[in-house]
C-alpha positions in Angstrom: 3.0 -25.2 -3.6 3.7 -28.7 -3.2 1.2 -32.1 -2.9 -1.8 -32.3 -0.7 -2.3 -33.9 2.7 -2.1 -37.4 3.2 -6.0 -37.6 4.4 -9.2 -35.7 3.6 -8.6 -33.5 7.0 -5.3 -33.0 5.7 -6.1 -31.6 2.4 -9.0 -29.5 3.5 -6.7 -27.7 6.2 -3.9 -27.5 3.8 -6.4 -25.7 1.6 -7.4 -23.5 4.1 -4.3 -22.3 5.1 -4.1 -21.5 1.0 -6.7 -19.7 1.0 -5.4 -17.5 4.0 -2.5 -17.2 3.1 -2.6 -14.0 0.9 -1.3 -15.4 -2.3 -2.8 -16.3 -5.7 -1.7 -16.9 -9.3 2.2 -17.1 -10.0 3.0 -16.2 -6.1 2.1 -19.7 -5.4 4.6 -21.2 -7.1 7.3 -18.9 -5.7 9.8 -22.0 -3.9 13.2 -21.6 -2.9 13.4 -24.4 -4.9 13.3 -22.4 -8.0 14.3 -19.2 -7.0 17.2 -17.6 -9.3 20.5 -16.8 -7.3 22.8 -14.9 -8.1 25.3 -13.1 -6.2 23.5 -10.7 -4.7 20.7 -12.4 -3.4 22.1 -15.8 -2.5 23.2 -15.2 1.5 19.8 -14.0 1.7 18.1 -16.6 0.4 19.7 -19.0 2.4 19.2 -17.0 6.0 15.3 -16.3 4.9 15.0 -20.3 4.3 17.1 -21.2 7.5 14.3 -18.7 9.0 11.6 -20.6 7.7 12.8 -23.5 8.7 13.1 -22.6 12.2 9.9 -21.0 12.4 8.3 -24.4 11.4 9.8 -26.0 14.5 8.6 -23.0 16.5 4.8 -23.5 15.4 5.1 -27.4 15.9 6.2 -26.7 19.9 4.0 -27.1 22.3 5.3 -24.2 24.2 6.2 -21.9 21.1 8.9 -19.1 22.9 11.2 -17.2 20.4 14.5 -18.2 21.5 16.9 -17.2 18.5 17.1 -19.1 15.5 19.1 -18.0 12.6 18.1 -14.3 12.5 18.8 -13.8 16.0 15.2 -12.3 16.2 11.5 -13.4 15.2 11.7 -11.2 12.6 13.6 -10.1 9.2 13.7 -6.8 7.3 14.8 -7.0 3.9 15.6 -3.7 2.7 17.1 -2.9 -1.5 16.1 -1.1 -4.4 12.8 -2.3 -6.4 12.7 -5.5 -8.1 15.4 -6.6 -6.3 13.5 -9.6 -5.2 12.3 -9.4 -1.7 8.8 -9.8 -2.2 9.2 -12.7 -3.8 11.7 -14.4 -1.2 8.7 -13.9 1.0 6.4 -15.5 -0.8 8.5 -18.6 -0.6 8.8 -18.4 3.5 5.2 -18.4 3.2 4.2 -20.7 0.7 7.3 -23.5 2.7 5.3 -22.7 5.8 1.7 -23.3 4.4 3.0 -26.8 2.9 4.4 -27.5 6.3 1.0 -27.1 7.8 1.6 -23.6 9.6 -0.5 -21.0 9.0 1.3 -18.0 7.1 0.4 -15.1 5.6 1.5 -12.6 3.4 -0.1 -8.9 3.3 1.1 -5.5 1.2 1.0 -2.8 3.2 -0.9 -1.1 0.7 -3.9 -3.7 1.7 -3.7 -3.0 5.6 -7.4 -2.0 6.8 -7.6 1.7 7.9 -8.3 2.6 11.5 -12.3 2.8 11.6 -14.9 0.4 13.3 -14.9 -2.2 11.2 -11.1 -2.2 10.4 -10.7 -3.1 14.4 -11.2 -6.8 14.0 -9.2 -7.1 11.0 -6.1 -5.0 12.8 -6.2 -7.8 15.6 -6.4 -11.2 13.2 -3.5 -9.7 11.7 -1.7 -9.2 14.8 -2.6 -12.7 16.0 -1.5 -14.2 12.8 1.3 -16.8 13.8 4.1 -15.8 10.6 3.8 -12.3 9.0 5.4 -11.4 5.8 4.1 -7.5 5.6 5.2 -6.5 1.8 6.8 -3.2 0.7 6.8 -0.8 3.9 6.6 2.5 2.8 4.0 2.7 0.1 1.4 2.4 2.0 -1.0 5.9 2.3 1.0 7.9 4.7 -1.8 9.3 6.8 -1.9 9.6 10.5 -4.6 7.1 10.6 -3.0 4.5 8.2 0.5 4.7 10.1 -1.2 4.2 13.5 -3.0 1.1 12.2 0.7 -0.1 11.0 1.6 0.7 14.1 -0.5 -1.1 15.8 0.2 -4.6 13.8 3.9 -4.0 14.6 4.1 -2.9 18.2 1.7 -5.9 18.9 4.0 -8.6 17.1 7.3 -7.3 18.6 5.7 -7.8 22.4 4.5 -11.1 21.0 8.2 -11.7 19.6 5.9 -12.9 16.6 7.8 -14.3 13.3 7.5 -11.6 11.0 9.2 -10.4 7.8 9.1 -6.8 6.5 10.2 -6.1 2.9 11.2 -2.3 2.2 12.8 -0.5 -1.1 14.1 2.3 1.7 17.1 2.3 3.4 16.7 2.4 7.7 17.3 6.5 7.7 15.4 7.9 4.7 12.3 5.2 5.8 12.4 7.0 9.3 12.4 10.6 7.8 9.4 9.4 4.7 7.3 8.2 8.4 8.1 11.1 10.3 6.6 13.4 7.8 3.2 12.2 8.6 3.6 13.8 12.3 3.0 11.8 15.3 6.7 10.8 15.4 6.0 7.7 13.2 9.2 7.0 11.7 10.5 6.8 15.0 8.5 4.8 16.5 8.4 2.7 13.9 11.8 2.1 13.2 12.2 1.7 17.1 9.6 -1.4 17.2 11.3 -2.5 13.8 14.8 -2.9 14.9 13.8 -4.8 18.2 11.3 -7.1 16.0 14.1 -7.8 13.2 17.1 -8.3 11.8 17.9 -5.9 9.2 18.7 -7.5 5.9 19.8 -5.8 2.7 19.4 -6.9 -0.5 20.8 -5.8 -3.7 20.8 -6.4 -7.4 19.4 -5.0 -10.5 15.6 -4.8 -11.1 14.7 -8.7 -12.0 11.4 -7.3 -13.5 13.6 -6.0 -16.5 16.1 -9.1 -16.7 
């Protein structure tokens, strides 16, 4: 991330919104700035940063309604094969948002709290969160609990028409079918809330984490 605030309120917010944001170590530094392009990956980059962009000026009105912007929706899925670089592209939407003084955050779906008592306050902070990046969709525990908490997050930021990206190594189809099979009609349900919440994105290239 870049330089601190200009005043001491500046930089203690700024480091707040850090320290919310889900990151640490190299994920920081993710920019799209830096990131490496190639041809598979370059229109995406671009359309994830034009996104990021316009979300900025949606959190800076004083009247924030979702009305288009670059995606067409508040949201993005990026969908491609593992190591194809989606996470990282949302780290940088989130780490050009928290420099930009909006409040961002970035959580795997591994790491979403299970549907019990305590999990109920954490389900809603992470519906109310203002710019969701929710990191590799499908490996998260497939139980009935742990998909209706997903569930939950989702349905709640596509009535919201909250600014949300979703990164998946599943295509649309087979990520419907891996859902449905832990009952309750998941998949569909899902995938219903999913395409209304986002663009669907793909993204190709060979696994980066080998290059």
């Amino acid at each position: 991330m870049s330089g601190g605030g200009q005043t001491t309120a500046d930089s203690a917010r700024r480091r707040a919104l850090i320290n919310s944001c889900g990151l640490t170590g190299r994920w920081l530094l993710a920019t799209f700035e830096t990131a490496e392009r190639d041809k598979h990956n370059r229109a995406v980059i671009a359309m994830i940063r034009s996104w990021a962009r316009w979300v900025r000026g949606w959190a800076e009105s004083p009247n924030p309604v979702w009305a288009g912007g670059p995606a067409g929706k508040p949201g993005v899925l990026m969908y491609g094969p593992p190591g194809a670089g989606k996470s990282w592209i949302g780290a940088c939407a989130v780490n050009m948002l928290v420099d930009n003084g909006v409040a961002a955050r970035f959580l795997r779906t591994v790491d979403m709290p299970k549907h019990d008592t305590e999990a109920v306050e954490a389900l809603a902070d992470i519906e109310r969160t203002p710019v969701l990046v929710l990191d590799d969709l499908g490996a998260e525990k497939r139980t009935e609990r742990a998909l209706e908490c997903l569930y939950l997050v989702i349905d709640g930021r596509a009535h919201a028409e909250a600014p949300t990206i979703v990164t998946t190594n599943w295509r649309p189809d087979p990520l419907m079918g891996l859902l449905n099979a832990a009952g309750a009609g998941f998949g569909d349900k899902l995938l219903s809330r999913l395409h209304g919440l986002c663009e669907f994105v793909p993204v190709g290239g060979p696994d980066r984490r080998k290059l």
